[in-house]
N, C-alpha and C positions, 0 to 999 in steps of 0.2 A: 504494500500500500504506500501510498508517497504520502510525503513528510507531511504536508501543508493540511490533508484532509484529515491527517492522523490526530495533527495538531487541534484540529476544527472539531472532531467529536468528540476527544478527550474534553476539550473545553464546553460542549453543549452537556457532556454527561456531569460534567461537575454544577452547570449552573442548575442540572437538574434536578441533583440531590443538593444544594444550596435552596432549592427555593422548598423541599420538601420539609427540609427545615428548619424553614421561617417562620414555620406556623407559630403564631405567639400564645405564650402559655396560658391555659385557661384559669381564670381565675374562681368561679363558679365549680368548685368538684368538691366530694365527700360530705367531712363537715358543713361546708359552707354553702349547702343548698338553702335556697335562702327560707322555701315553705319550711315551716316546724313540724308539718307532719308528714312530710320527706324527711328531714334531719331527725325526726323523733317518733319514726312510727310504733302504731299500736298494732299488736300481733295479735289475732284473732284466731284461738283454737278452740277443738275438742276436747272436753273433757267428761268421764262420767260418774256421773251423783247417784250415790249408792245408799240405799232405806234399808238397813236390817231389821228386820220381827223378828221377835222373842218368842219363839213355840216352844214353852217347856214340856215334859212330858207329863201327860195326865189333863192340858188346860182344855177348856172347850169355847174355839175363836177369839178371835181378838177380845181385848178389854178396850172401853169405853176411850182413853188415850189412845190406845196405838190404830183404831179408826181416825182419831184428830190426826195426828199424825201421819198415816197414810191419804188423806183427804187432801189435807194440807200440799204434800207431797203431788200430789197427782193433777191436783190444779197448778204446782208449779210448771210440771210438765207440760200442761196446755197453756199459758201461757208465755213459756220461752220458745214455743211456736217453732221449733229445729225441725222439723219433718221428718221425724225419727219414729221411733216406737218404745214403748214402757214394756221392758221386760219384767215379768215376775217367773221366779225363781223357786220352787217351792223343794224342800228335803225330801232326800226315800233313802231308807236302807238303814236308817238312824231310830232310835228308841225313841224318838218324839215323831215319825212319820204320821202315824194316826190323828197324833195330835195336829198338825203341820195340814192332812189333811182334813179335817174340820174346819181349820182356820181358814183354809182358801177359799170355802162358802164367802166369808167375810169380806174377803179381798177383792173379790171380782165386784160385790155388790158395793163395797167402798168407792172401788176405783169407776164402775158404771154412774155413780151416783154424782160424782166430781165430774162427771160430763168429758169424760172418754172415750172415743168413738171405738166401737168393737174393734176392730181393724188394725186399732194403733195400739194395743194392748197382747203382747205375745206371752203364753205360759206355758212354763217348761219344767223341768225339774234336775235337781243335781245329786251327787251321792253325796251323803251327810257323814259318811265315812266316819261311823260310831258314834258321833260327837252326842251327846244326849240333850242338849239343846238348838242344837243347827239351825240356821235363823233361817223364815222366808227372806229372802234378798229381791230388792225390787229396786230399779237402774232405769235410766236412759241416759242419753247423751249429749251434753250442752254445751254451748257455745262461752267459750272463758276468753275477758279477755285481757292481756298482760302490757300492761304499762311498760316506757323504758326505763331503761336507768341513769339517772342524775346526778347531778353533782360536779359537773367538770368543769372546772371553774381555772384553769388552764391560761386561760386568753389575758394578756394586759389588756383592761378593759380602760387604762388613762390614757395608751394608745393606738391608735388602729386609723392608719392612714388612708386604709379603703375602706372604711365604714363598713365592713361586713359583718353579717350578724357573729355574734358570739357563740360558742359551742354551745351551752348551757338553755339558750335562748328558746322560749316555747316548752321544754322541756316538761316542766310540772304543770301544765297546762294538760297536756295530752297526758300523764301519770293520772291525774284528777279525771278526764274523762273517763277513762280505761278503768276505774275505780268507781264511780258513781253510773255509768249506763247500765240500765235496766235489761235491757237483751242484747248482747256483744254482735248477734246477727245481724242487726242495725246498721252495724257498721259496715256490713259486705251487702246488702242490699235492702229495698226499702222492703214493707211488709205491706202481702196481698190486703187491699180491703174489698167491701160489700158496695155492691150500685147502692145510690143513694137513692130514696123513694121517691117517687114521681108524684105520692099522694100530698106528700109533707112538701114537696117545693110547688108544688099548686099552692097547699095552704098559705105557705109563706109569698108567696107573687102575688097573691088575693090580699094576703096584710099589705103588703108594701105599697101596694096600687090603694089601696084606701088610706094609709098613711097610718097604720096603727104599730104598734111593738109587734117584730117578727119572732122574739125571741120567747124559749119556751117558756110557759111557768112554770 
């Protein structure tokens, strides 16, 4: 190859890795994204919430408590609204089985009563593996959800010549949410509702058109 050409693309391949980097450094990355709930997300799991019953041997169904307590229970399941199922769990093979199964009359009429749809309610049974008390276990699976972690206080905050946020910054904001929300689902989608009545927004278009209170008593 002759000299001059040789000269000519060695020189166009260096301006071409020169201009590859040029690219000026980003200043926007990691920490410093500037939303806090980018810099500080809340992680939204699985977890499952576990009801043990006490079926000693000899008892006959639940006691007047452990129906509050399964009720209780069972309405929480409906409304954390997962789309899951309530498992109940009932002993065999253990010295309270008889007992265990009396009590599940209880349970199914407890948990029907809490307004469970058939469907979403599975019952099965486990070995009790001698234990002479082996509990009904009754589960499903909810959505938990985990604040981050705070605290990093890292940054001169007397100076910062690009004003960008602080590590710390939003921080216990999003720990406070992630700690006081009512269903963690919320946060990964909104929740199905019902059409709203055609009978009730006549009502209320009839108030409003004569000029009276729309609101209910």
């Amino acid at each position: 190859m002759p000299r001059a050409p040789l000269f000519t693309a060695i020189t166009l391949a260096g301006l071409l890795v020169a201009g590859c980097n040029s690219t000026a450094k980003r200043d926007v990355a990691g920490w410093l994204v500037a939303d806090p709930t980018q810099r500080h997300p809340i992680v939204v799991d699985q977890k499952e919430v576990v009801l043990d019953i006490a079926v000693p041997r000899g008892s006959y169904g639940l006691t007047h408590n452990q129906k509050a307590d399964l009720r209780a229970f069972a309405q929480q399941f409906r409304s954390d609204d997962s789309g899951g199922v309530l498992v109940v769990r009932a002993p065999n093979g253990g010295p309270n089985e008889i007992a265990a199964m009396r009590a599940m009359d209880d349970v199914r009429r407890t948990i029907v009563a809490a307004g469970v749809p058939r469907g979403q309610a599975v019952y099965e049974s486990y070995y009790g593996g001698g234990v002479p008390d082996a509990p009904i276990r009754v589960s499903f699976m909810r959505h938990v959800a985990v604040g981050p972690e705070c605290g990093d206080w890292s940054d001169n905050l007397a100076r910062d010549p690009k004003n960008m946020p602080y590590r710390n910054l939003g921080c216990a904001t999003q720990k406070n949410l992630a700690a006081m929300v009512s269903n963690p689902r919320d946060l990964i989608e909104p929740r199905g509702y019902a059409p709203r009545s055609s009978e009730r927004r006549d009502v209320i278009w009839d108030k409003y058109i004569k000029g009276e209170t729309t609101t209910a008593k």
